[in-house]
C-alpha positions in Angstrom: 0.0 0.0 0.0 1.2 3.5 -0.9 1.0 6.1 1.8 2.7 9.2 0.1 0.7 12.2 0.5 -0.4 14.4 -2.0 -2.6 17.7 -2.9 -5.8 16.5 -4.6 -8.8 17.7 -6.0 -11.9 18.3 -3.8 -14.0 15.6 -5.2 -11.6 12.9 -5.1 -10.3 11.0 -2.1 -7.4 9.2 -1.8 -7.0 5.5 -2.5 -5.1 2.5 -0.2 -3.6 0.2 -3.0 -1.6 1.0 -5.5 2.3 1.5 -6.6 4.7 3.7 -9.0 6.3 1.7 -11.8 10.0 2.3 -13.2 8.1 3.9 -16.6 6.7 6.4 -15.0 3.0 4.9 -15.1 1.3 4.2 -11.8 -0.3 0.6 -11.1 -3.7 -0.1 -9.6 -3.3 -2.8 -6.9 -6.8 -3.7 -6.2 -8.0 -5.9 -8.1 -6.1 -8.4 -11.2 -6.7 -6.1 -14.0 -3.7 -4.2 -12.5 -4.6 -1.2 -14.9 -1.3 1.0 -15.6 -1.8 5.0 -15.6 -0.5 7.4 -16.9 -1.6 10.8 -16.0 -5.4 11.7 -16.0 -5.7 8.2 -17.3 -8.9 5.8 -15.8 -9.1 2.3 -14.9 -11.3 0.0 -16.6 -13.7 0.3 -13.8 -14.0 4.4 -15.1 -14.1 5.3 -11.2 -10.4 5.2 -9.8 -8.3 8.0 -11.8 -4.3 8.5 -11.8 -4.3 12.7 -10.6 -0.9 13.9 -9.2 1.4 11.1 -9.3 -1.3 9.3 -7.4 -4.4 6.9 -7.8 -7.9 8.8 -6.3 -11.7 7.5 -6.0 -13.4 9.4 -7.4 -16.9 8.3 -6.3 -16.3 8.6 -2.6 -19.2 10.3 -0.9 -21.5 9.8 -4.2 -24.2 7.6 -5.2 -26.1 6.7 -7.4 -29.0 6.2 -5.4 -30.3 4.6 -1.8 -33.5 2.3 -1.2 -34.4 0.3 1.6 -35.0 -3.6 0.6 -36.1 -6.9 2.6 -32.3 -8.4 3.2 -33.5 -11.3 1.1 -33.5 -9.4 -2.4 -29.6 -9.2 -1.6 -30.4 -12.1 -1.9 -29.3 -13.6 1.3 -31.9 -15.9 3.2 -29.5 -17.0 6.4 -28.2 -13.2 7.8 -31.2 -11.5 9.7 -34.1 -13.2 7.6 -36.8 -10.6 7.4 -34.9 -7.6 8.3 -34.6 -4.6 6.5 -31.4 -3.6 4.4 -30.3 0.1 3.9 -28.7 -0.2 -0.3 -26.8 1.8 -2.1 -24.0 2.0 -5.0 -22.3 4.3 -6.9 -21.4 3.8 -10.6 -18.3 1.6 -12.2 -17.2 -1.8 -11.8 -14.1 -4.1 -12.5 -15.9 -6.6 -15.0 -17.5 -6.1 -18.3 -20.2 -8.7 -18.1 -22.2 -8.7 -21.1 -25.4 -10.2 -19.4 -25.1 -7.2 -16.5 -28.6 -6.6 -15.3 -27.5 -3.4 -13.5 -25.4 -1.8 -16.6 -27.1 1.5 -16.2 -25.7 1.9 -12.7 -22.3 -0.5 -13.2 -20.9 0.9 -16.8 -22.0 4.6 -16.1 -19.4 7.2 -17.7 -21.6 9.9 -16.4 -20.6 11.3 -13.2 -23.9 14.0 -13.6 -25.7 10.9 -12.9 -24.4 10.7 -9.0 -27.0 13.2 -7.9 -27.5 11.3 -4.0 -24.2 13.0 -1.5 -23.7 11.4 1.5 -20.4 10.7 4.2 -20.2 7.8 5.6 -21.4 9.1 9.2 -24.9 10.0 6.9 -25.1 6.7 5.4 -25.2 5.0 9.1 -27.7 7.4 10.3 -30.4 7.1 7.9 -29.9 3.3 7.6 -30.5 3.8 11.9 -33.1 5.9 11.2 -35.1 4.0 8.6 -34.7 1.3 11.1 -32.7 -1.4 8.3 -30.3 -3.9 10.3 -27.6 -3.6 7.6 -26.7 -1.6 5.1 -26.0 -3.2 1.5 -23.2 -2.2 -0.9 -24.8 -3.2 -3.6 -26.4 -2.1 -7.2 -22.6 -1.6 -8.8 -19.8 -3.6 -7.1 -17.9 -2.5 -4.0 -14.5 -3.7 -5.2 -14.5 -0.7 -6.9 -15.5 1.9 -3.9 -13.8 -0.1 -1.5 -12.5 2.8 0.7 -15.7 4.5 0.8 -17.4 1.1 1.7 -14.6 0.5 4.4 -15.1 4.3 5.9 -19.0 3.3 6.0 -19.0 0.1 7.4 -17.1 1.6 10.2 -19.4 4.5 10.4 -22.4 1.5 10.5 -20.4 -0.9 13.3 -20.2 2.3 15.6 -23.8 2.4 15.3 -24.8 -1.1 15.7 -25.3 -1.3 12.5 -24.1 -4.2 10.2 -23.3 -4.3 6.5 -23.4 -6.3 3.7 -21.4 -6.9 0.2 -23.0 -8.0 -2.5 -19.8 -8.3 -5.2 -18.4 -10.2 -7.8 -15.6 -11.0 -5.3 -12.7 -10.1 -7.9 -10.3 -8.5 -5.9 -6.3 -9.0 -5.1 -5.6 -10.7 -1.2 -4.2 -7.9 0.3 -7.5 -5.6 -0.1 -9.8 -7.8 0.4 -8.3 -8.8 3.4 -9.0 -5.2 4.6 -11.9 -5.0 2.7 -14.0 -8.6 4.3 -12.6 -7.5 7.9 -15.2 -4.7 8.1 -18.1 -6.8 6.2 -21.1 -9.0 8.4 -22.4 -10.5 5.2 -21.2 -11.1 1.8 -23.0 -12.5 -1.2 -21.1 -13.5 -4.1 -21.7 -13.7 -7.6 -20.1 -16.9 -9.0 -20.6 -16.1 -12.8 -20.1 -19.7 -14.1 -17.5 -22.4 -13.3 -15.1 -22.2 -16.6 -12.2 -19.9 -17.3 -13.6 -19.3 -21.0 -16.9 -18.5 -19.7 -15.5 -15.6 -17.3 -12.5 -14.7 -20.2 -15.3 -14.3 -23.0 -18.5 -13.0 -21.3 -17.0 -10.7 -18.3 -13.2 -10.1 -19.4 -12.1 -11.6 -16.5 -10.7 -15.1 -14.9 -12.3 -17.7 -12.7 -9.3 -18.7 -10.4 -9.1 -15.0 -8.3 -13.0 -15.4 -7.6 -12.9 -18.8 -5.8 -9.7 -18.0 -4.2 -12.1 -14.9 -3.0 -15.1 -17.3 -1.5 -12.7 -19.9 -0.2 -11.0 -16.8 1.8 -14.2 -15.6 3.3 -15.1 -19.0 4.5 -12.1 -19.8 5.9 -10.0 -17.2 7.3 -13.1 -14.7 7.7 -16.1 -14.3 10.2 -17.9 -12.7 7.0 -21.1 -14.6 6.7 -21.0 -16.1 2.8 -24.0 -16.8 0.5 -23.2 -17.4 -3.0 -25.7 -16.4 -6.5 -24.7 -18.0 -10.4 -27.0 -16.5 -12.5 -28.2 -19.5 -15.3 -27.6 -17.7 -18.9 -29.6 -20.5 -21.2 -26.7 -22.5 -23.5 -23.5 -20.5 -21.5 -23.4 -21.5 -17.6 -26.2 -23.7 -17.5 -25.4 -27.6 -18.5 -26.0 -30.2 -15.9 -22.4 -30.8 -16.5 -21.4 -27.1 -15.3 -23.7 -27.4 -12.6 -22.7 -30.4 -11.0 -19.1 -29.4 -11.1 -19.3 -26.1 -9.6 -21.7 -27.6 -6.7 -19.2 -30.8 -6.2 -16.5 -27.7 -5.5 -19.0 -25.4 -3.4 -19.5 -28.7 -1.3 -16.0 -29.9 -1.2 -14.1 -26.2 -0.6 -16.8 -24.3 0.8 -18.7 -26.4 3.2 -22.0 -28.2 2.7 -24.1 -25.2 4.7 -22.9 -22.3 2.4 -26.1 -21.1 0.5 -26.3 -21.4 -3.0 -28.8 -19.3 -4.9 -29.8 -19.8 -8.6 -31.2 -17.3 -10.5 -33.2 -16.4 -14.0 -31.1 -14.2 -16.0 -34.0 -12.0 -18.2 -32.5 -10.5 -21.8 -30.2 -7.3 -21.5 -27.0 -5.2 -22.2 -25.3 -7.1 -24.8 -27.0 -10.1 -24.2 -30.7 -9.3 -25.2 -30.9 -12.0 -28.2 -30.4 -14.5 -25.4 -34.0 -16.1 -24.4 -35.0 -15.9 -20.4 -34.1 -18.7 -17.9 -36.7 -21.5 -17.8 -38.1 -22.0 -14.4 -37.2 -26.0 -15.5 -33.8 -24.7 -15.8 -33.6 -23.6 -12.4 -34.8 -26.1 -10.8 -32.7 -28.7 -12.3 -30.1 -26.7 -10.7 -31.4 -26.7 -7.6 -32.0 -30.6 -7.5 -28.3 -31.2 -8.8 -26.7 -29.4 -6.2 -28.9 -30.8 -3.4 -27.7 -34.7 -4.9 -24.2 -33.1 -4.3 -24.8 -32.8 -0.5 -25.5 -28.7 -0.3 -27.8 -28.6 2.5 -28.9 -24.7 1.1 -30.1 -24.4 -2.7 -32.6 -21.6 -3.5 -34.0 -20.0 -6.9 -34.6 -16.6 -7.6 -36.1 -14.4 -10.1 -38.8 -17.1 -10.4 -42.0 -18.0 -8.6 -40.9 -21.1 -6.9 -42.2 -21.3 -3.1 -40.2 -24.7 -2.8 -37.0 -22.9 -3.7 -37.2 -20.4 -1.6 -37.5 -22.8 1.3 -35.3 -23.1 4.3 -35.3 -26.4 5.8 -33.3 -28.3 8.9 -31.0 -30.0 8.3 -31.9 -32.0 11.2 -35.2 -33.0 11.0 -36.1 -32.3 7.5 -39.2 -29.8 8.4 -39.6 -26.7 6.6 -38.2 -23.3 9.0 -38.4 -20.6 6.6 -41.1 -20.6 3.8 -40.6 -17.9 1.4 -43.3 -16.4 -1.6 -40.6 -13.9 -3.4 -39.5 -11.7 -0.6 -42.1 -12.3 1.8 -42.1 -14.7 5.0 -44.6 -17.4 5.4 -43.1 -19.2 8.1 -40.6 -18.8 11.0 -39.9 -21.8 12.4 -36.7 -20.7 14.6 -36.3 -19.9 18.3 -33.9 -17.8 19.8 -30.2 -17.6 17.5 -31.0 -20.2 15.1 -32.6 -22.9 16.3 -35.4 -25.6 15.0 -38.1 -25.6 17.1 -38.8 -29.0 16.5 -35.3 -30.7 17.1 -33.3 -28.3 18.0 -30.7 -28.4 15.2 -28.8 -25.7 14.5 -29.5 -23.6 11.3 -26.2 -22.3 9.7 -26.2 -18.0 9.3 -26.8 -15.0 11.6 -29.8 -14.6 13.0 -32.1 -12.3 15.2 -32.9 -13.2 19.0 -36.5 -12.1 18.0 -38.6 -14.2 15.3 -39.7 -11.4 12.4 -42.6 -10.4 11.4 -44.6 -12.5 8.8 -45.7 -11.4 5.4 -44.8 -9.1 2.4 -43.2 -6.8 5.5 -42.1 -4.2 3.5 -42.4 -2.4 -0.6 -38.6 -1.9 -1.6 -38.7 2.0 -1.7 -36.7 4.9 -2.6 -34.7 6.8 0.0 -33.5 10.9 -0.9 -30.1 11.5 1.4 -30.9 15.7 1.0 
């Protein structure tokens, strides 16, 4: 980590990884692109600039907007089921998925567009004051506002309140050591299990994202949940799936959720047909053959795939339609009230409340 000081422009902030080269050009250290600038010059992610000999964020403080959601649109179904979550991005990211679903938000090059101002400090208070139990990096990924996201997770922890990354997880050890230290919850988007899907369809590689989920799990106390979004005839064959869930199982542990989603048509990938529920649920029953005792689906109306069950007894603790809670079948930090088994996550001393709890809305920071 650099640590030289230097005079920077008022709406840029200073950033933790990065070093000079012997040409003269300055490399980004957090994350494997390891983008080289020369003055002025932006990474691929559009929102970490070379300005005076150093590398600046330009996006700290800014967002591109703040809502409060039900944690399990994150989604995560095993941290604080039924609480609320406090989100927000900014714009920029570090891959160039073609199938993004937020590209609006994630390849923005307009900087007009971060109309929402808030520190850190503000971030935790209205996420106190709208009464959410976390507060979600989310929308674009927080690899790329990592310092901004570190500042307001600590802002959040000094007032009880926890926070959550939702991320592609493509990010070099030494940040996201720092970065996972000061995150509750993570969930992670595992894109597909090949190096030429993640080459050809997000301009990345596989290897640094599983070294990611396999550091969280083990050398972490970040609670993990993991999402692969099905793209029909790209990530999708029973083949794919039963690999990357035989590896989820073996590396990961047994207990760490899985979710599968429907991908719908968009960016540069709108002459690809939507998910078939069948598609998704093939999924699901192949990873559960492979011994993963948490498979869900999203995007899709599927009740049984949005169950929680023990892994005890068998019965049914958590019964989900979409986002709302049907049934709470836990007592006090986790527990099935039938046998007693211990369900894997973070969870509240107090049951929450039942049905469609809360409309995902829009929050103004003026």
């Amino acid at each position: 980590m650099n640590t030289a000081v230097t005079e920077l422009a008022a709406d840029t902030h200073p950033t933790r990884w990065w070093h000079a080269l012997p040409d003269g050009r300055i490399q980004c250290d957090l994350c494997p692109r390891d983008c080289r600038l020369h003055e002025g010059q932006r990474g691929l992610c559009f929102v970490r600039q070379r300005v005076n000999d150093a590398i600046v964020l330009t996006t700290h403080g800014r967002s591109s907007g703040f809502a409060v959601d039900p944690i399990e649109k994150k989604p995560l179904n095993h941290f604080l089921p039924g609480s609320r979550v406090f989100s927000f991005g900014t714009a920029g990211c570090n891959l160039a998925c073609k199938f993004c679903q937020n590209w609006d938000i994630s390849k923005s090059r307009e900087m007009d567009r971060l109309m929402d101002l808030a520190t850190p400090e503000r971030i935790a208070q209205a996420a106190q004051a709208a009464q959410c139990a976390s507060v979600a990096f989310t929308y674009n990924d927080p690899v790329v506002f990592a310092e901004y996201a570190m500042d307001a997770a600590d802002a959040c922890h000094a007032l009880g309140v926890q926070t959550v990354a939702v991320t592609a997880g493509y990010m070099h050890a030494e940040p996201r050591r720092e970065f996972y230290s000061k995150m509750d919850a993570a969930n992670v988007d595992l894109k597909a299990f090949t190096e030429d899907f993640y080459f050809q369809h997000t301009g990345a590689h596989l290897a640094p994202v599983l070294d990611t989920l396999q550091f969280i799990v083990h050398e972490t106390n970040c609670w993990l949940e993991i999402t692969t979004l099905l793209i029909p005839g790209h990530n999708d064959s029973a083949a794919e799936i039963d690999a990357l869930t035989r590896w989820v199982a073996e590396s990961l542990g047994r207990e760490v959720p899985l979710h599968f989603t429907a991908f719908h048509p968009d960016h540069k990938f709108t002459h690809v047909q939507s998910t078939p529920l069948a598609t998704v649920q093939r999924a699901r029953e192949i990873a559960l053959a492979n011994g993963l005792a948490h498979v869900y689906t999203g995007n899709v109306h599927d009740r049984s795939g949005g169950t929680t069950a023990c892994t005890g007894c068998g019965a049914p603790l958590i019964e989900r339609d979409w986002h709302a809670l049907l049934r709470y079948e836990l007592d006090g930090p986790g527990r099935c009230r039938r046998c007693g088994t211990a369900l894997a996550g973070r969870f509240a001393s107090t049951p929450p409340a039942l049905g469609r709890r809360l409309v995902p809305m829009r929050v103004a920071m003026r």
